[in-house]
C-alpha positions as CSV (number, residue, x, y, z in Angstrom):
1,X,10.9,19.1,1.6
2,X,12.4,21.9,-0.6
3,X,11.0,20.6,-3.5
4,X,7.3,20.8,-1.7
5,X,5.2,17.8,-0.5
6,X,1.2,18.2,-0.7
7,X,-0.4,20.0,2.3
8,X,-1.9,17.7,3.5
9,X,0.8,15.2,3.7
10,X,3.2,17.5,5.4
11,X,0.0,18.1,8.3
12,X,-0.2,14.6,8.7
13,X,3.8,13.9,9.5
14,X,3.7,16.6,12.3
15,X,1.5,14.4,13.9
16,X,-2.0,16.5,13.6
17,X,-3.7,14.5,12.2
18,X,-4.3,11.7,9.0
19,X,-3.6,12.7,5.7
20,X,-7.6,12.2,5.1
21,X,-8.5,14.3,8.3
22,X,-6.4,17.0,7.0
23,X,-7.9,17.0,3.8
24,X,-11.4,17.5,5.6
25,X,-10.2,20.1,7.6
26,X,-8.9,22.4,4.5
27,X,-12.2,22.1,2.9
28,X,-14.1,23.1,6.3
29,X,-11.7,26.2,6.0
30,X,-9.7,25.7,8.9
31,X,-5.9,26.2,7.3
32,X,-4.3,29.5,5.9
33,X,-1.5,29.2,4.0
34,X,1.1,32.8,3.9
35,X,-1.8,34.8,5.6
36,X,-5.1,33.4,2.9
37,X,-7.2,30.5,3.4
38,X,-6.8,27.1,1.8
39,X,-9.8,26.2,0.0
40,X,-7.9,23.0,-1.8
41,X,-5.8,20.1,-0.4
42,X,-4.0,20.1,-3.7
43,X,-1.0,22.4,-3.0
44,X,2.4,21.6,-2.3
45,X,4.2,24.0,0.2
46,X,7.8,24.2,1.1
47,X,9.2,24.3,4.7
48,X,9.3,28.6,3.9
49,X,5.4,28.7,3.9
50,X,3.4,29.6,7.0
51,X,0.9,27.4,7.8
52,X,-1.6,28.1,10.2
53,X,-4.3,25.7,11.6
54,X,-7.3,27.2,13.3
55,X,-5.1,30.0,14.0
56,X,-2.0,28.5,15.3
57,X,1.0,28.0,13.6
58,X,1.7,23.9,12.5
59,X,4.3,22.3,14.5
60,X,7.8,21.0,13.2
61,X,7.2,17.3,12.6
62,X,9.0,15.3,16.1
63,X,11.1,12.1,15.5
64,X,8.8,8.9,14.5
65,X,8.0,7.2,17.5
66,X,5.6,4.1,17.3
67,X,4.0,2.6,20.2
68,X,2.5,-1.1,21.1
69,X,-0.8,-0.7,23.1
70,X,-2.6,-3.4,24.2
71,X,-6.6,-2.3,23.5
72,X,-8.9,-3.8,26.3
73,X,-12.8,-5.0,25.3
74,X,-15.0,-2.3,25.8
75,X,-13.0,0.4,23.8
76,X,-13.8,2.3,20.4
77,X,-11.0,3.2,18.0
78,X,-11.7,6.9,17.8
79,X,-11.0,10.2,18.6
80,X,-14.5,10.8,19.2
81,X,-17.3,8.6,19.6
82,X,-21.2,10.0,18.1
83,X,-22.4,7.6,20.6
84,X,-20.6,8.7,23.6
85,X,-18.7,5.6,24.4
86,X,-15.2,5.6,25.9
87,X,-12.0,5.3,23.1
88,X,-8.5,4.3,23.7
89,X,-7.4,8.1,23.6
90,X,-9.5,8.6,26.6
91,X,-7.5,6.6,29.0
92,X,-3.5,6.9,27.2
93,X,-1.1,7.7,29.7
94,X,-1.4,11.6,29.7
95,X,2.5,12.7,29.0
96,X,2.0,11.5,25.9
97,X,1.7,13.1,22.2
98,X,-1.3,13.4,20.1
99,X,-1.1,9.8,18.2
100,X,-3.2,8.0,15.9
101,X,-3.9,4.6,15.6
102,X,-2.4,1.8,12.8
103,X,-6.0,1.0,11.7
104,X,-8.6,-0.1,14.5
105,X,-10.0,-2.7,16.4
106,X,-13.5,-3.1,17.2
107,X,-15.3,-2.7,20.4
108,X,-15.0,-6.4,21.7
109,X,-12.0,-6.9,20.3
110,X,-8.8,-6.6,21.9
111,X,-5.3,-7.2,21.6
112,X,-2.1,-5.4,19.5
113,X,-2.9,-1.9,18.5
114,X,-0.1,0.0,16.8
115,X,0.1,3.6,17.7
116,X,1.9,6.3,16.4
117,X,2.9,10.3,16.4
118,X,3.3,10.5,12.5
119,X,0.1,10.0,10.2
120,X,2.1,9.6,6.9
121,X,3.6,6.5,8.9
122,X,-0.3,5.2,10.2
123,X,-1.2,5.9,6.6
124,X,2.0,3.2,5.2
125,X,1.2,0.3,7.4
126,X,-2.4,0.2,6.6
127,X,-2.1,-0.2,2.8
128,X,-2.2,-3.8,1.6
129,X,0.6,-3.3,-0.6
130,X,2.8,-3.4,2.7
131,X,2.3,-7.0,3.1
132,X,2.3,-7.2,6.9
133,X,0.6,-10.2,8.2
134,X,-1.9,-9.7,11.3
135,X,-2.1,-12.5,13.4
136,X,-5.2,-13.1,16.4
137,X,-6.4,-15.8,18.8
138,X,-10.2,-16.6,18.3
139,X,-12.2,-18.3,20.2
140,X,-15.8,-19.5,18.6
141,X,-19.0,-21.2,19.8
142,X,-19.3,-24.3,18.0
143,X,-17.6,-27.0,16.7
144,X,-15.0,-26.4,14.1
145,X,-14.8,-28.2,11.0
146,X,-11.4,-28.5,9.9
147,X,-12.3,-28.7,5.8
148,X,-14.3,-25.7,6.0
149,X,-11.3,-23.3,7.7
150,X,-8.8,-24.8,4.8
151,X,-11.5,-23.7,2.4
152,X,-10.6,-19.8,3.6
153,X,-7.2,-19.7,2.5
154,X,-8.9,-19.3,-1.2
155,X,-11.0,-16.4,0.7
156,X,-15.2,-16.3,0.5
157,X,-17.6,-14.1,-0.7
158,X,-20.6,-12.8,1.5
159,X,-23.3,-10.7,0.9
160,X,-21.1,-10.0,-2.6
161,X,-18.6,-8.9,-0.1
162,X,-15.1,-10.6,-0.9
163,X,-13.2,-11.3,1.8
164,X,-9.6,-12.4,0.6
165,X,-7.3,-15.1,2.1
166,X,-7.4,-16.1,5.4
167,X,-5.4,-18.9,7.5
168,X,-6.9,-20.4,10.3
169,X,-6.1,-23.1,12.2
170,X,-7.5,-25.1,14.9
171,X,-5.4,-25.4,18.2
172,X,-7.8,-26.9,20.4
173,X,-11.9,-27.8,20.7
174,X,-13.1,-27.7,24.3
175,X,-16.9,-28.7,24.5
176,X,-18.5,-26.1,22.4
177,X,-16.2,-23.8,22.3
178,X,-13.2,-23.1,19.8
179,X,-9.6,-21.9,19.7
180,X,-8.0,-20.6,16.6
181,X,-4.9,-19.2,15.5
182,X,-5.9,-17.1,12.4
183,X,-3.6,-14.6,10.4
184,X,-4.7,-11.9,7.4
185,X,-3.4,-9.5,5.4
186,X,-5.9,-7.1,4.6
187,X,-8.7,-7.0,7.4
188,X,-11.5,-5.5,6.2
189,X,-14.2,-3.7,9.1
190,X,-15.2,-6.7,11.3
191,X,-14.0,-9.3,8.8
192,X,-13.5,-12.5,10.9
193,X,-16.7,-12.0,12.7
194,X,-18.9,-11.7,9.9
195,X,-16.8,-14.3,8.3
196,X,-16.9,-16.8,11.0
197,X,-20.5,-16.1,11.9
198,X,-21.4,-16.9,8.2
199,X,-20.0,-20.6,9.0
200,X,-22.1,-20.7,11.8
201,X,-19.4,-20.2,14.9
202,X,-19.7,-16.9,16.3
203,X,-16.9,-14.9,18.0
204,X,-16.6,-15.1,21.4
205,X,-13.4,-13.8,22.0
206,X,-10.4,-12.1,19.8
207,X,-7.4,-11.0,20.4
208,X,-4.7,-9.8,17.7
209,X,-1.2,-11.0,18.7
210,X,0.7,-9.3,16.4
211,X,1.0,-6.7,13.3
212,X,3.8,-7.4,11.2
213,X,6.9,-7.7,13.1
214,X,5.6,-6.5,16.1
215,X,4.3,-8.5,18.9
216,X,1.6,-8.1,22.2
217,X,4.2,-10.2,24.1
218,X,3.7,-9.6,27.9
219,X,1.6,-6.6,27.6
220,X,-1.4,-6.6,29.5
221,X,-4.8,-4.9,29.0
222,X,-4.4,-1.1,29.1
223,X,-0.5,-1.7,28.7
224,X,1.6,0.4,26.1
225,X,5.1,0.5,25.9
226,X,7.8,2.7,23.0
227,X,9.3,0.6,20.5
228,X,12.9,1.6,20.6
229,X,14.5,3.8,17.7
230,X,16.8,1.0,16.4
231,X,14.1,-1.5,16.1
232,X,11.8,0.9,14.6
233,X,14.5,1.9,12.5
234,X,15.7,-1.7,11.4
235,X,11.8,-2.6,10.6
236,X,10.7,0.7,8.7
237,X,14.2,2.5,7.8
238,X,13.2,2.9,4.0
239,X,10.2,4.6,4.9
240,X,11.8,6.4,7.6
241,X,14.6,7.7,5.4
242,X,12.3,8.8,2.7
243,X,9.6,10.6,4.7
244,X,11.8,12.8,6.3
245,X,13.7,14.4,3.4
């Protein structure tokens, strides 16, 4: 870091916030820099600058540490919610850090939810240039034509939204009601409901099994569990190594 990182890069590995968050926050005047307020994100400091957020010093950036959380139904993806409705940070076992989430899930959705203490790291996993495959269960209302879910592997376009490849498959029709196993790799906001709504098989249930390398496995609702250094390190080591120079 002798060389200097931008600002808000370096707030964003100790774990404050996203990169983006901490971009809004200089702008609303909330950092000093060596005594004098920020008023741009575009400065690079060195680990000799002082840097103060709303009046207290930022913290050394901890170890990485990635989580796997199981998100229950019923749940918003947020730090805050304008509406008032309970979020997954609400109800995370208390002895743990300030984390962010590894994108989001909806509010009926549940399933895998990637969690971690460094926003430089969030930030990674979430660009489509990483190439990590998310995988769900879904279960729709109606009866599922086979030719039409092939068809999504060259992706659709609705409402001139594009919505790139997806690969569904159909594991088992029971009455009027669907399983699928479907996998992505860029999701955009509520993309398989709008997606299979547009077919005319609305989403009754999903569930994301797995992001990347990592899997729900056992967990149940509510459950979180530590992914352990050497798998973390074995998965993401490149990134690991480079972001903490």
């Amino acid at each position: 870091m002798d060389k200097g990182e931008r600002i808000a890069k370096v707030m964003a590995r100790a774990g404050l916030c996203s990169r983006r968050d901490a971009e809004a926050w200089i702008l609303d005047g909330r950092v000093r820099v060596d005594g004098k307020v920020l008023e741009t994100p575009a400065l690079c400091v060195t680990r000799h600058n002082r840097i103060m957020i709303d009046g207290k010093l930022l913290p050394q950036a901890e170890a990485t540490r990635l989580w796997l959380y199981y998100k229950p139904r019923g749940l918003v993806t947020t730090h805050k919610d304008e509406l008032g409705r309970q979020t997954i940070f609400q109800t995370l076992p208390p002895e743990l850090p300030r984390v962010i989430s590894v994108g989001r899930l909806d509010l009926n959705s549940e399933g895998l939810l990637l969690l971690t203490n460094d926003g430089e790291l969030a930030r990674h996993l979430e660009l489509p240039s990483t190439g990590w495959v998310r995988r769900y269960r879904v279960r729709l209302h109606g009866h599922v034509d086979g030719a039409e879910l092939a068809k999504l592997g060259h992706g659709i376009t609705i409402d001139g939204i594009h919505y790139g490849s997806i690969t569904a498959s159909l594991d088992r029709q029971q009455g009027d009601n669907a399983w699928l196993t479907v996998s992505l790799q860029e999701g955009k906001n509520r993309e398989l409901r709008r997606v299979f709504e547009f077919l005319g098989w609305p989403v009754s249930r999903l569930i994301r099994t797995s992001y990347g390398p990592f899997q729900l496995g056992t967990l149940e609702p509510g459950g979180i569990k530590i992914v352990a250094p050497k798998i973390l390190n074995d998965q993401l080591g490149s990134f690991l190594g480079k972001g903490k120079k």
